[in-house]
MIDO-219127 format. One record per residue: x, z, y of N, C-alpha, C in turn; residue in three letters. Coordinates in steps of 0.1 Angstrom, whole numbers. Each point is the difference from the previous one (the first is absolute). Layout:
N
{{X,Z,Y},{X,Z,Y},{X,Z,Y},'Ala'}
...
% end
This chain:
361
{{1871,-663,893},{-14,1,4},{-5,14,0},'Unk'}
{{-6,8,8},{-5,8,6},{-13,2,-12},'Unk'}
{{2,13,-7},{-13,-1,-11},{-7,9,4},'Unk'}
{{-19,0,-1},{-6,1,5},{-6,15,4},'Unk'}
{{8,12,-13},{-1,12,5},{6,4,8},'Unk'}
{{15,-5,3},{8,1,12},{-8,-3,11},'Unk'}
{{-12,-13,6},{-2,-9,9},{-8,13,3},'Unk'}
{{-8,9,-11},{-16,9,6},{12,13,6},'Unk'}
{{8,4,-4},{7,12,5},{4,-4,8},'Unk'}
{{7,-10,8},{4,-5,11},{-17,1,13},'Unk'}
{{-7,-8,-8},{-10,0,8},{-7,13,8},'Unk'}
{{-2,13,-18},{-1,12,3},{9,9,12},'Unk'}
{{8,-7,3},{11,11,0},{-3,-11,22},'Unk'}
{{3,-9,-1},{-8,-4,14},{-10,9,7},'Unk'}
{{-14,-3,-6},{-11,4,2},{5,17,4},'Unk'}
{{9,4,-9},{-2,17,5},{10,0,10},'Unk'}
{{9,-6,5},{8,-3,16},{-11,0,7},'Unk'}
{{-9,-13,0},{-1,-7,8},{-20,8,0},'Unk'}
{{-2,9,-2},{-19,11,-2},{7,8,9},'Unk'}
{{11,9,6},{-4,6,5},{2,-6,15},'Unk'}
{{6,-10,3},{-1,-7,14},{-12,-6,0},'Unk'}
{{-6,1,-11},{-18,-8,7},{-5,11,0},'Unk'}
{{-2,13,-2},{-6,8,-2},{0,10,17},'Unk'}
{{16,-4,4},{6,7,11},{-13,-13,12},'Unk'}
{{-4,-10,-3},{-7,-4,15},{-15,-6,-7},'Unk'}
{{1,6,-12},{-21,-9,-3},{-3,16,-4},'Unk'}
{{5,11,-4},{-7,13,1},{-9,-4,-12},'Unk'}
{{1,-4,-12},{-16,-5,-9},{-2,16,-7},'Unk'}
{{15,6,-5},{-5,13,-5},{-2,14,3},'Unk'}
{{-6,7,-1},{0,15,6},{10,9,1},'Unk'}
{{12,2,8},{7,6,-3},{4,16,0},'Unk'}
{{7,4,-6},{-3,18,0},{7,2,16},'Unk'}
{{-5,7,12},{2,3,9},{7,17,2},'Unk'}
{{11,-3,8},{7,14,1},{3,-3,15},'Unk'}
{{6,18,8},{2,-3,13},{14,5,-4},'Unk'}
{{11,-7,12},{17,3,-8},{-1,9,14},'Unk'}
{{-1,4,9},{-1,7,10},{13,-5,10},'Unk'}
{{-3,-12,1},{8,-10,6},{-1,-12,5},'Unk'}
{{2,-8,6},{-5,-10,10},{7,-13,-13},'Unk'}
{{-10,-7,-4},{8,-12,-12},{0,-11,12},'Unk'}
{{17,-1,-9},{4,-16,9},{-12,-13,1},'Unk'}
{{-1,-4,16},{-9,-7,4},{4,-16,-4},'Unk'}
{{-8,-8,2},{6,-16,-5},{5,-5,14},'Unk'}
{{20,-2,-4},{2,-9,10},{0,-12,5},'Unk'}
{{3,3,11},{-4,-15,11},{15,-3,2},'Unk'}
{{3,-17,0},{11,-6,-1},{2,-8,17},'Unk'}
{{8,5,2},{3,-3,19},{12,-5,-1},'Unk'}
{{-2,-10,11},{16,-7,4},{10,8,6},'Unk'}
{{4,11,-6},{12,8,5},{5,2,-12},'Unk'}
{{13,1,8},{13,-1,-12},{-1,15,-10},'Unk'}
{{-5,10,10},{-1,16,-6},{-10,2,-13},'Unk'}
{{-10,-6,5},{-16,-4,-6},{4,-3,-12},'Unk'}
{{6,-14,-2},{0,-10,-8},{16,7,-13},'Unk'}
{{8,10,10},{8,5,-15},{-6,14,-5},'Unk'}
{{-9,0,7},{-10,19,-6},{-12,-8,-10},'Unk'}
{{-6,-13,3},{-9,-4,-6},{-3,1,-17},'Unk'}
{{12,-2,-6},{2,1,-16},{-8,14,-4},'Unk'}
{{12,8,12},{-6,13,-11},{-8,8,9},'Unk'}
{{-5,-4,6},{-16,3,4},{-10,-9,-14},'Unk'}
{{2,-11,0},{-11,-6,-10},{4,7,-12},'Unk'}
{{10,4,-8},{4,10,-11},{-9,12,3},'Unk'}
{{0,5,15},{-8,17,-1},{-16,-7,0},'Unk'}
{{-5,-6,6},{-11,-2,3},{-9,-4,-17},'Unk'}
{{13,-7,-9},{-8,-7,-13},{2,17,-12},'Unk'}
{{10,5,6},{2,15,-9},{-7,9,1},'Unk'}
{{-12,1,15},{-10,7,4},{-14,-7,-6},'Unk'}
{{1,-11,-1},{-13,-9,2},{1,-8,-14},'Unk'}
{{6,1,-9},{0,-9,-12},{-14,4,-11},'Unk'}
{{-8,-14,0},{-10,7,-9},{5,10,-13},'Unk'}
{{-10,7,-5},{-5,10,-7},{11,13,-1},'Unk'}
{{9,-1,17},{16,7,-2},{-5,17,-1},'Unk'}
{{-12,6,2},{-6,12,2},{-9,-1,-15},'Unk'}
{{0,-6,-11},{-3,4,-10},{8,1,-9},'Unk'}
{{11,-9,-1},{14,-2,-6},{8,18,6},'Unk'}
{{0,1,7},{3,7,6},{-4,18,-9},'Unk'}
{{-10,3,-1},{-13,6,-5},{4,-2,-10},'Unk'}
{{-3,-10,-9},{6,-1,-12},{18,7,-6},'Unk'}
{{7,-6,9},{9,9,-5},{1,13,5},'Unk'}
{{-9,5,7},{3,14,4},{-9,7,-18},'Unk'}
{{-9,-6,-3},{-7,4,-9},{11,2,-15},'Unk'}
{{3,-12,-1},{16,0,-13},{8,6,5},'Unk'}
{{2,9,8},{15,4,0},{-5,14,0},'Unk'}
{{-14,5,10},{-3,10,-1},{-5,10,-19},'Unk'}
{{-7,-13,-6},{-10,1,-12},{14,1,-11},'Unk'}
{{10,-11,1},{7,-2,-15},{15,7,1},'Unk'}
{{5,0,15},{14,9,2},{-1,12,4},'Unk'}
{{-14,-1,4},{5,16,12},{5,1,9},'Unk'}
{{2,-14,10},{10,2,9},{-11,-1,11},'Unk'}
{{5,2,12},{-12,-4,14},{11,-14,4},'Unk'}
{{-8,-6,9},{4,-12,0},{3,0,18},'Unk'}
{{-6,14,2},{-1,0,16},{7,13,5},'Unk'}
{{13,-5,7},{13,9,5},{-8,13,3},'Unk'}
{{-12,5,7},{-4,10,8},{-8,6,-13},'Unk'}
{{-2,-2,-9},{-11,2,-9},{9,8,-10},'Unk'}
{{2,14,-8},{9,3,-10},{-13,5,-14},'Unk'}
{{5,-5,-6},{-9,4,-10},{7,15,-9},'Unk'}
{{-14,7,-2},{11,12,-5},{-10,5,-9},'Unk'}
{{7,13,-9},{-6,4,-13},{-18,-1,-4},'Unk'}
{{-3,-2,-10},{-17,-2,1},{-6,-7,5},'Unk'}
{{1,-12,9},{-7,-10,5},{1,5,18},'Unk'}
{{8,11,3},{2,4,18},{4,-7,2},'Unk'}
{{-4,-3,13},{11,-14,12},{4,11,9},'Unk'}
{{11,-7,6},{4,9,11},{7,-14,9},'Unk'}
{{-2,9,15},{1,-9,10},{16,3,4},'Unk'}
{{7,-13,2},{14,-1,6},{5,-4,12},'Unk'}
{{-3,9,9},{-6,-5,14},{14,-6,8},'Unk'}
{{12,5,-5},{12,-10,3},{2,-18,1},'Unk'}
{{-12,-5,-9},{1,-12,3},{-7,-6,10},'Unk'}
{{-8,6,1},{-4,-8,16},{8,1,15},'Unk'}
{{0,8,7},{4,14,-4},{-13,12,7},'Unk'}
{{-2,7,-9},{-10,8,5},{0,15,1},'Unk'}
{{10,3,2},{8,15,4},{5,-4,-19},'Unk'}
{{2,14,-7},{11,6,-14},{-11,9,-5},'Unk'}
{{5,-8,-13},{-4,8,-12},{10,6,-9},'Unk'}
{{2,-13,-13},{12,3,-4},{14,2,3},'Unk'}
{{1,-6,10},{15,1,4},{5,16,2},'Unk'}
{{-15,5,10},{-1,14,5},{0,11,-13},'Unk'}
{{-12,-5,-11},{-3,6,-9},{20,5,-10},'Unk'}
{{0,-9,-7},{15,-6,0},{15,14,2},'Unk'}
{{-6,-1,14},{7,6,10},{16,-5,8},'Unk'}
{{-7,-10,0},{11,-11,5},{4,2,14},'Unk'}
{{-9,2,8},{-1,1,14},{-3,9,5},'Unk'}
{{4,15,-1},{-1,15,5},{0,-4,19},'Unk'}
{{-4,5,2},{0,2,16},{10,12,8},'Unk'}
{{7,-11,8},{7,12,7},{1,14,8},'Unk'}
{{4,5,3},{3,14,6},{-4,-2,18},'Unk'}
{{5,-12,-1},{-6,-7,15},{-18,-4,1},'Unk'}
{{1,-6,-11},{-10,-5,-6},{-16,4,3},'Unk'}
{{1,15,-7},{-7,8,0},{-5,8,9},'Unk'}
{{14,2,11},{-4,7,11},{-5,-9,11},'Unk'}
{{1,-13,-2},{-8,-9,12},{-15,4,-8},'Unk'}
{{-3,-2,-11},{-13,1,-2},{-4,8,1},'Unk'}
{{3,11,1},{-3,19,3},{-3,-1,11},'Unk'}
{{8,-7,15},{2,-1,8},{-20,-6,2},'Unk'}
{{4,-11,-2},{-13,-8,2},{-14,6,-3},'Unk'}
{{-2,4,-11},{-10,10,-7},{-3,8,17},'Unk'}
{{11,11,-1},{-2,10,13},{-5,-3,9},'Unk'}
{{7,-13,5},{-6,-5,10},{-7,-5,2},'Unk'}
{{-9,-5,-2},{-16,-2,-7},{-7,14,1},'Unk'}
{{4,7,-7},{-7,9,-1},{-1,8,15},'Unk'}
{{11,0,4},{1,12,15},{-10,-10,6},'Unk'}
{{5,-15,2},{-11,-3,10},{-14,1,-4},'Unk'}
{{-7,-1,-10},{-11,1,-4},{-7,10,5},'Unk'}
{{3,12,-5},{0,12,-2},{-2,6,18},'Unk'}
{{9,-6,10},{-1,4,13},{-10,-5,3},'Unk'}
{{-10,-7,-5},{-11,-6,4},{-17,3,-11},'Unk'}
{{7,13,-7},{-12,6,-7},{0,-10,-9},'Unk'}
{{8,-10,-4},{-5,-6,-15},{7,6,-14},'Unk'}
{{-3,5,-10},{2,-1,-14},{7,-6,-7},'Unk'}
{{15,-5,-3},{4,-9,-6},{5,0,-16},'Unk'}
{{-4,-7,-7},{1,-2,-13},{9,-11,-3},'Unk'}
{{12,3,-13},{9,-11,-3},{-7,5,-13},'Unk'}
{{-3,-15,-11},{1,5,-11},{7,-14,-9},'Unk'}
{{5,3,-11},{9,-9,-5},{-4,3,-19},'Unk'}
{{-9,-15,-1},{-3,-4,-15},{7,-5,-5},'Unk'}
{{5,7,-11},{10,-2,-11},{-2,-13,-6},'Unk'}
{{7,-8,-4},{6,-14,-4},{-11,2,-16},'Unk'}
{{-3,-7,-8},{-6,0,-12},{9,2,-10},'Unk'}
{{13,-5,2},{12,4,-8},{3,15,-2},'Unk'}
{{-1,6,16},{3,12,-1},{-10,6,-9},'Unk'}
{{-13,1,0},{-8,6,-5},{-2,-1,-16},'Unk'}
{{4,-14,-6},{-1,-6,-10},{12,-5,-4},'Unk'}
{{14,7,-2},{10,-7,-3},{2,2,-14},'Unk'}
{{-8,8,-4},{2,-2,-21},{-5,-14,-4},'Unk'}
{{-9,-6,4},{-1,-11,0},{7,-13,5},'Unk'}
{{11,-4,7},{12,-7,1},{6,-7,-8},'Unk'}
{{2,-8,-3},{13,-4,-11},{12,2,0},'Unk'}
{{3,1,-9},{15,6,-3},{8,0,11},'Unk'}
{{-3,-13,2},{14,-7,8},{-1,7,13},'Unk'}
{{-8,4,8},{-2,3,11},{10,21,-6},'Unk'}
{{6,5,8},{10,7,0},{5,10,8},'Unk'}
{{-8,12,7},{11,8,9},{11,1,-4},'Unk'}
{{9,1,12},{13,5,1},{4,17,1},'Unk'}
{{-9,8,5},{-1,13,-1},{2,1,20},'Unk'}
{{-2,-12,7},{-3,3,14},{-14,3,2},'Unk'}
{{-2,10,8},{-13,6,9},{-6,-16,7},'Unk'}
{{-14,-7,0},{-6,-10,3},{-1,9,18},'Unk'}
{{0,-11,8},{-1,0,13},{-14,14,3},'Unk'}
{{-11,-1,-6},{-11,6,-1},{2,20,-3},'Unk'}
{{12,-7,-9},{6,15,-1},{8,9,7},'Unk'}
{{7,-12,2},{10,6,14},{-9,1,11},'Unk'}
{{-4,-4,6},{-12,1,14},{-5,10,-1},'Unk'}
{{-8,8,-12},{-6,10,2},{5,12,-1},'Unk'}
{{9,1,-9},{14,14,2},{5,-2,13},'Unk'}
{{-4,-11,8},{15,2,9},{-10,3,12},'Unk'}
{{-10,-1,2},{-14,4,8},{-4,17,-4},'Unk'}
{{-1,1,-11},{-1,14,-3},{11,6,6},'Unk'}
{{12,-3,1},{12,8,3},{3,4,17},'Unk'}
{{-5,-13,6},{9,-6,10},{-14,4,13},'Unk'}
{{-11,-4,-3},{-13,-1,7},{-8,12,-3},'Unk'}
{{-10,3,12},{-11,9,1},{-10,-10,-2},'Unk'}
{{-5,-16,-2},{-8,-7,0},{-3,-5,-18},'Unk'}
{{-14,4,-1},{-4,-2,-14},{0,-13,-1},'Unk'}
{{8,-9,-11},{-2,-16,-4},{-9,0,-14},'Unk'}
{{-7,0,-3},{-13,-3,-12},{7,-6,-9},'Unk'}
{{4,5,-13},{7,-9,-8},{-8,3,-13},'Unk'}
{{-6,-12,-5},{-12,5,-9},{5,0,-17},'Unk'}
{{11,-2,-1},{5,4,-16},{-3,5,-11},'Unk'}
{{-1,18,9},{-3,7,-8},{-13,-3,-5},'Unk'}
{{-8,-2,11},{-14,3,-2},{-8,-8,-8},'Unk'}
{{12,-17,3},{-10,-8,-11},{6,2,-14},'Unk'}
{{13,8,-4},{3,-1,-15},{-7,12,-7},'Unk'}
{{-9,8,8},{-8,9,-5},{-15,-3,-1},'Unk'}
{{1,-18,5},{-13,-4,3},{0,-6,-16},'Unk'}
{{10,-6,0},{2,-9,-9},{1,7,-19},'Unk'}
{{0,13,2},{-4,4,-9},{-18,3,-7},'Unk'}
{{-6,-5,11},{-15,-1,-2},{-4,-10,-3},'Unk'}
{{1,-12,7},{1,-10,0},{7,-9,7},'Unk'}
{{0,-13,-3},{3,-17,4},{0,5,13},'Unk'}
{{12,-1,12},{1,-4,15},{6,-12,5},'Unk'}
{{5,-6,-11},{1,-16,8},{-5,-12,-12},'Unk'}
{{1,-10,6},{-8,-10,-8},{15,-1,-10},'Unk'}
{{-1,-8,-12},{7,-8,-6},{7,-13,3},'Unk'}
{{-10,-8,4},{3,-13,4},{-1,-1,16},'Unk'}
{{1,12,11},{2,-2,10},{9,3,6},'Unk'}
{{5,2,12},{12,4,5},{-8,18,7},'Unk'}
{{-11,6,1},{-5,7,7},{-8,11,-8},'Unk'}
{{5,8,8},{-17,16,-7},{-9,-4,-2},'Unk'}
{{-15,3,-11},{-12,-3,-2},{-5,11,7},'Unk'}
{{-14,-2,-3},{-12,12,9},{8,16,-2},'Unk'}
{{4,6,-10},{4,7,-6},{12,6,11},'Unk'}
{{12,-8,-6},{10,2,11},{-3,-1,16},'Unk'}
{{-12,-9,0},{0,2,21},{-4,13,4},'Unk'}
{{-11,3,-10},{-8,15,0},{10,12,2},'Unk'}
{{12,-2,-13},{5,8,1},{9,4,12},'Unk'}
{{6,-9,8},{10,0,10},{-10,4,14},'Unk'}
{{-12,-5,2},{-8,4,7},{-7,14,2},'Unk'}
{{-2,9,-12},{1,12,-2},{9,8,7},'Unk'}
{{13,-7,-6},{14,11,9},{2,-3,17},'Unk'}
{{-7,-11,2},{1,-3,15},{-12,4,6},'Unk'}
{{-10,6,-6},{-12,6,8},{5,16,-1},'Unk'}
{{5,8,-15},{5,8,1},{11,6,10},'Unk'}
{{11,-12,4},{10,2,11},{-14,1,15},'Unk'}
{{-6,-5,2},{-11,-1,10},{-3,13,4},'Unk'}
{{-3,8,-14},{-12,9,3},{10,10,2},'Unk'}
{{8,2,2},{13,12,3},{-1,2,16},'Unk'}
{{-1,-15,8},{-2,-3,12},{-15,4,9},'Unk'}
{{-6,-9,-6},{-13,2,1},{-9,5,-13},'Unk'}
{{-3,14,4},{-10,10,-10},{-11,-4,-3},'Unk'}
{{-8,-2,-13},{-11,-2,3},{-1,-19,-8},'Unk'}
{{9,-7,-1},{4,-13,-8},{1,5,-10},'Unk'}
{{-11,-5,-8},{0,1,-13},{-1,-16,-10},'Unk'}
{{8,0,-11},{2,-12,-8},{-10,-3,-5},'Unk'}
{{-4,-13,-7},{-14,-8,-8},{-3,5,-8},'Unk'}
{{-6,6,-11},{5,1,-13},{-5,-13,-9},'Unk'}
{{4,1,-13},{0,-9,-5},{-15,8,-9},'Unk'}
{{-12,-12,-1},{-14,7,-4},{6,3,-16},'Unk'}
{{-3,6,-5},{-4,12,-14},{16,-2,-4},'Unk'}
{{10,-6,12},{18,3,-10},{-1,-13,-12},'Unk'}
{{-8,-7,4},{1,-12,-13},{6,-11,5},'Unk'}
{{11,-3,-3},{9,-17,1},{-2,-6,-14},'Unk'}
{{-3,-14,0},{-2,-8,-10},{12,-10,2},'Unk'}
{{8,-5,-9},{13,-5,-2},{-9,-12,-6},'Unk'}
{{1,-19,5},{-5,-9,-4},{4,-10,0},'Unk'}
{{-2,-13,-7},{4,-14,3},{0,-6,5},'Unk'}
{{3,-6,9},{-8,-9,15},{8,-19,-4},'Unk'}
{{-11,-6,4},{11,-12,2},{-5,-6,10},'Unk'}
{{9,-7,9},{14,-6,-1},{11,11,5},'Unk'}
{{11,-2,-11},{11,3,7},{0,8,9},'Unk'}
{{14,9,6},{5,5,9},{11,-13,11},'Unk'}
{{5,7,11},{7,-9,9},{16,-10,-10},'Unk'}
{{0,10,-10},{15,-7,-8},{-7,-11,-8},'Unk'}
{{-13,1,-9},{-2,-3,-7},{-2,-16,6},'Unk'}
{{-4,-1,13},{-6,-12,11},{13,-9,0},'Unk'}
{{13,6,3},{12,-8,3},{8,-2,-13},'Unk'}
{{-5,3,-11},{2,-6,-15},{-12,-8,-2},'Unk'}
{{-7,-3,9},{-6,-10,-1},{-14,2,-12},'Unk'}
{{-4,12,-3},{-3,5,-17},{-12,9,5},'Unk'}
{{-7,2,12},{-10,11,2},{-10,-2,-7},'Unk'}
{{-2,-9,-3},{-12,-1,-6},{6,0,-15},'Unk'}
{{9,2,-8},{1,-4,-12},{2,16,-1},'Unk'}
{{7,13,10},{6,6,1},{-8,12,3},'Unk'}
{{-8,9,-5},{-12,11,2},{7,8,6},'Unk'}
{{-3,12,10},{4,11,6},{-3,11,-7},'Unk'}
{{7,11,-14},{-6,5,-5},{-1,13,3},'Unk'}
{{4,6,15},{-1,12,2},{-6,0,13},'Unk'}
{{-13,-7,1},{-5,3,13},{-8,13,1},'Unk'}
{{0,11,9},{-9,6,-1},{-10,4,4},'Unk'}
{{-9,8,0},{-19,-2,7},{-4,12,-3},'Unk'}
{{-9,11,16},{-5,10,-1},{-5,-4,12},'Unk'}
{{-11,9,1},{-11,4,12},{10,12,9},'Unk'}
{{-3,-2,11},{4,9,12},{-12,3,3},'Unk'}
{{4,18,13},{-16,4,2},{7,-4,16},'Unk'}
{{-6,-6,7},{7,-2,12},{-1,12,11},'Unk'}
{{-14,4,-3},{-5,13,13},{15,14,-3},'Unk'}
{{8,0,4},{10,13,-2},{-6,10,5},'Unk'}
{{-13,4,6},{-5,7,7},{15,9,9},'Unk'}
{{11,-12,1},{9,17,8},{-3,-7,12},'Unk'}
{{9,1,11},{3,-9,10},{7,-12,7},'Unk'}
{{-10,-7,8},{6,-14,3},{6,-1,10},'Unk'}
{{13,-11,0},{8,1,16},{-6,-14,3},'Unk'}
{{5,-3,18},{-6,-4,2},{9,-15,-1},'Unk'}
{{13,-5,-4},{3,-14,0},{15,4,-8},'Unk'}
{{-1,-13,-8},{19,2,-8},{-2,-18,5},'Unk'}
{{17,-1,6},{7,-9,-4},{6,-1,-10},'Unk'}
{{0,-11,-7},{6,-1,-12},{10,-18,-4},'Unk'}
{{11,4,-1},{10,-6,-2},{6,-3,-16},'Unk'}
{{-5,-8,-5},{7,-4,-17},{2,-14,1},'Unk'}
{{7,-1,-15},{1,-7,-6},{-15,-5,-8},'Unk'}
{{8,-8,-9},{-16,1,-14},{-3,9,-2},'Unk'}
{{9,9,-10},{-2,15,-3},{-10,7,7},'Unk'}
{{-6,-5,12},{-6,7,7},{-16,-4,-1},'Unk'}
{{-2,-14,-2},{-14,-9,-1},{-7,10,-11},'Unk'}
{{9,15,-14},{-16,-1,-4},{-3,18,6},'Unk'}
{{9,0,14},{-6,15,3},{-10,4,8},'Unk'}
{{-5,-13,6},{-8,2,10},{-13,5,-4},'Unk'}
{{-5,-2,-11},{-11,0,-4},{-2,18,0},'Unk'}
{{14,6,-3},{-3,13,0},{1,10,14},'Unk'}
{{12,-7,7},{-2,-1,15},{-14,1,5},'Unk'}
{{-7,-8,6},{-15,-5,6},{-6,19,2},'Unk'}
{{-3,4,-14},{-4,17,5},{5,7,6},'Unk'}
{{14,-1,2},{5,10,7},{1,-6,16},'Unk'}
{{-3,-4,3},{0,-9,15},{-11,-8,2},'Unk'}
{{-2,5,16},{-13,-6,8},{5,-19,-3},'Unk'}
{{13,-4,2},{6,-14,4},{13,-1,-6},'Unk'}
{{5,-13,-10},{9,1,0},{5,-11,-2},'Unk'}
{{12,-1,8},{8,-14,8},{9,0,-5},'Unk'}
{{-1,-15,-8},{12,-6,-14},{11,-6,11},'Unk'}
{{13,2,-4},{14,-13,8},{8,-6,-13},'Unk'}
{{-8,-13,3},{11,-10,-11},{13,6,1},'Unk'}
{{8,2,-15},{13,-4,-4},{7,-5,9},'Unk'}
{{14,1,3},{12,-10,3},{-7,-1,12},'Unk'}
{{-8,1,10},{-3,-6,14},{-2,15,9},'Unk'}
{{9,0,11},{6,9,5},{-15,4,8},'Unk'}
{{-1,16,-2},{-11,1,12},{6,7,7},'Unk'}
{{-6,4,11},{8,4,15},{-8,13,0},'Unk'}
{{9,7,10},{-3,16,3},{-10,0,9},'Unk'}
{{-3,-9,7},{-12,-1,11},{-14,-4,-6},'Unk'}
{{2,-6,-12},{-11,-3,-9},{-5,14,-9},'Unk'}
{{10,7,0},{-5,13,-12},{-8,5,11},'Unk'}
{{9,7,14},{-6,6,9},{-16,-2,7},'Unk'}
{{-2,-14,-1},{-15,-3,3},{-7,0,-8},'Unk'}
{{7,-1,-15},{-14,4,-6},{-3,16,-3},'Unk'}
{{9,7,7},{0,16,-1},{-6,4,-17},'Unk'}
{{10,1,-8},{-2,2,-15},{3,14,-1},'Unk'}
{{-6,6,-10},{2,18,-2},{17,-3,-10},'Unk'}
{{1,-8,-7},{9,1,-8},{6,-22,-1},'Unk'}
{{9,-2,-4},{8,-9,-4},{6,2,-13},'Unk'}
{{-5,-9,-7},{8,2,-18},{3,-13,-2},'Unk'}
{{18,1,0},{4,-11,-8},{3,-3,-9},'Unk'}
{{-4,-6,-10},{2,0,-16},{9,-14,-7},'Unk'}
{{10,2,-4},{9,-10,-8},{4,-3,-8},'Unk'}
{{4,-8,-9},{8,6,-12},{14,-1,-2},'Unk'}
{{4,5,-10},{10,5,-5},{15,-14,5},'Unk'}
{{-2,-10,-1},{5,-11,1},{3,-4,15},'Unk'}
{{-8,6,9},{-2,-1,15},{10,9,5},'Unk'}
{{7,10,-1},{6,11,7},{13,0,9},'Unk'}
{{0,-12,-4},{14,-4,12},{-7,-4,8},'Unk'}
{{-8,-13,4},{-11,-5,8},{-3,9,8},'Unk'}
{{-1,14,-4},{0,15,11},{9,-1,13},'Unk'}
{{14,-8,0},{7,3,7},{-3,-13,10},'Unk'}
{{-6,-8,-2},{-4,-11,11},{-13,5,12},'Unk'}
{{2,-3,13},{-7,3,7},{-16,-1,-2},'Unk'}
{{-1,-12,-4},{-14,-2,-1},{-5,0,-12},'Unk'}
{{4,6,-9},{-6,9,-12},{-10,11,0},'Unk'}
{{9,7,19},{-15,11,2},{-3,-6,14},'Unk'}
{{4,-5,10},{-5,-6,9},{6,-8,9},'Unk'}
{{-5,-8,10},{9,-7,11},{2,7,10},'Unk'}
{{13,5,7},{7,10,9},{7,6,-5},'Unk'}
{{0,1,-14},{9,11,-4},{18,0,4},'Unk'}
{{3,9,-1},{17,3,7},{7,-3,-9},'Unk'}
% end
């Protein structure tokens, strides 16, 4: 006979099977909401076909693995224990490193190289280099035969800037990172300036904070700074461009919450404070001189330049990421200059046509 603390654990132990399949179609509790930046399996439909009907199983498996009640707080929860009591990240792209730094692992999606690059796993070839040299130039000759200004500039990885912070485990081999090689071999090989902001932000970074902690990206601090050297590269060209300054030289270093971009895919932004945001007043009037239009070509890295942009130009005309613009498009909108800005992680993507436009050879 079946005794009766056995009958409630049995029962207990039901009930928690059988809560989160009522939970998955009566919705009674609030659940913690995240975006996976992916399309979740839809609920299948069962059809008289033989194809249908042997895919059916494990379609209802993805659709109840997407859709299972409270599966985005359970979820959350262990990102929380594993983050709070091991120290481990729970999320492949996510590395956790000295002091509470996240760093982004852009290999797993795949979202260009970090570590692998960082590492020095994947040096770039002799071929390599010279198609992208190639490319650069050519870009630039055409540009250039048409009175435009062209700017390459290339933001350093947060690793690179912040690699005392790392964990152990993470390791050069004593190979030159792709980033490295590119710009020795451009200094060597080319007459065409490629913007490689290194130096300028590890001399930034002895002032203050230039990238977030918990993000994958520069703060106000670091956009400012890289913005500086690319108005400075400007004013060599055109005389008379002068940079923002920053009002009375005062940066305040602060706490912000929620989270940065890593902190979101640990599921933790809001448990997880940004402690190196930074904050200062700009004087925007440069009293130097204004051109009259920049096209401008980035990544993210690029969303916090504009704001310093706008003074120096009558108009200025953003091109989404990854979506190819055409040479007939720059032409019409007759721009004084073109600046394409990337990061560190992007620099192969150089060698694809529509990286700088559609036509290219």
């Amino acid at each position: 006979m079946v005794r009766t603390p056995t009958k409630i654990l049995l029962v207990c132990l039901l009930i928690l099977m059988w809560f989160p399949m009522a939970e998955m179609n009566l919705c009674i509790f609030k659940e913690y909401e995240y975006s996976e930046n992916r399309e979740l399996a839809k609920e299948p439909e069962l059809k008289a076909e033989l194809s249908a009907l042997r895919r059916f199983p494990k379609d209802c498996e993805s659709f109840i693995g997407d859709h299972l009640g409270f599966r985005c707080s359970l979820i959350r929860l262990n990102n929380i224990l594993r983050v709070n009591l091991l120290g481990v990240s729970p999320v492949p792209s996510v590395v956790m490193g000295r002091d509470s730094w996240l760093f982004y692992r852009s290999e797993v999606f795949p979202d260009g190289f970090t570590f692998n690059d960082h590492c020095g796993l994947i040096p770039l070839s002799e071929t390599e280099l010279d198609a992208l040299r190639e490319r650069i130039e050519w870009n630039h000759e055409l540009f250039s035969r048409n009175g435009i200004f062209y700017i390459v500039v290339i933001v350093p990885n947060k690793n690179t800037i912040y690699g005392e912070f790392l964990p152990e485990s993470i390791v050069r081999n004593g190979n030159p990172t792709r980033l490295e090689q590119f710009s020795e071999y451009m200094r060597n090989h080319s007459r065409v300036k490629v913007m490689d902001l290194r130096r300028a932000l590890l001399n930034a970074k002895k002032l203050h904070p230039i990238y977030y902690k918990t993000d994958s990206h520069w703060n106000d601090f670091g956009a400012y700074t890289g913005y500086r050297e690319i108005i400075e590269e400007l004013s060599r060209v055109f005389p008379g461009v002068r940079p923002i300054s920053i009002e009375n030289e005062k940066v305040s270093v602060r706490r912000t919450s929620p989270g940065g971009d890593l902190a979101q895919m640990l599921l933790m932004d809001d448990l997880i404070d940004e402690d190196l945001s930074t904050a200062f007043e700009i004087q925007p009037d440069t009293g130097g001189r204004k051109l009259a239009k920049l096209f401008f070509r980035h990544d993210s890295f690029g969303d916090g330049l504009y704001r310093y942009f706008y003074p120096h130009f009558q108009k200025v005309v953003g091109a989404a990421p990854f979506v190819p613009f055409n040479y007939d498009r720059i032409l019409a909108e007759r721009p004084e200059v073109v600046l394409h800005v990337f990061a560190e992680r992007y620099i192969t993507l150089a060698l694809h046509d529509d990286f700088f436009y559609e036509g290219a050879p």
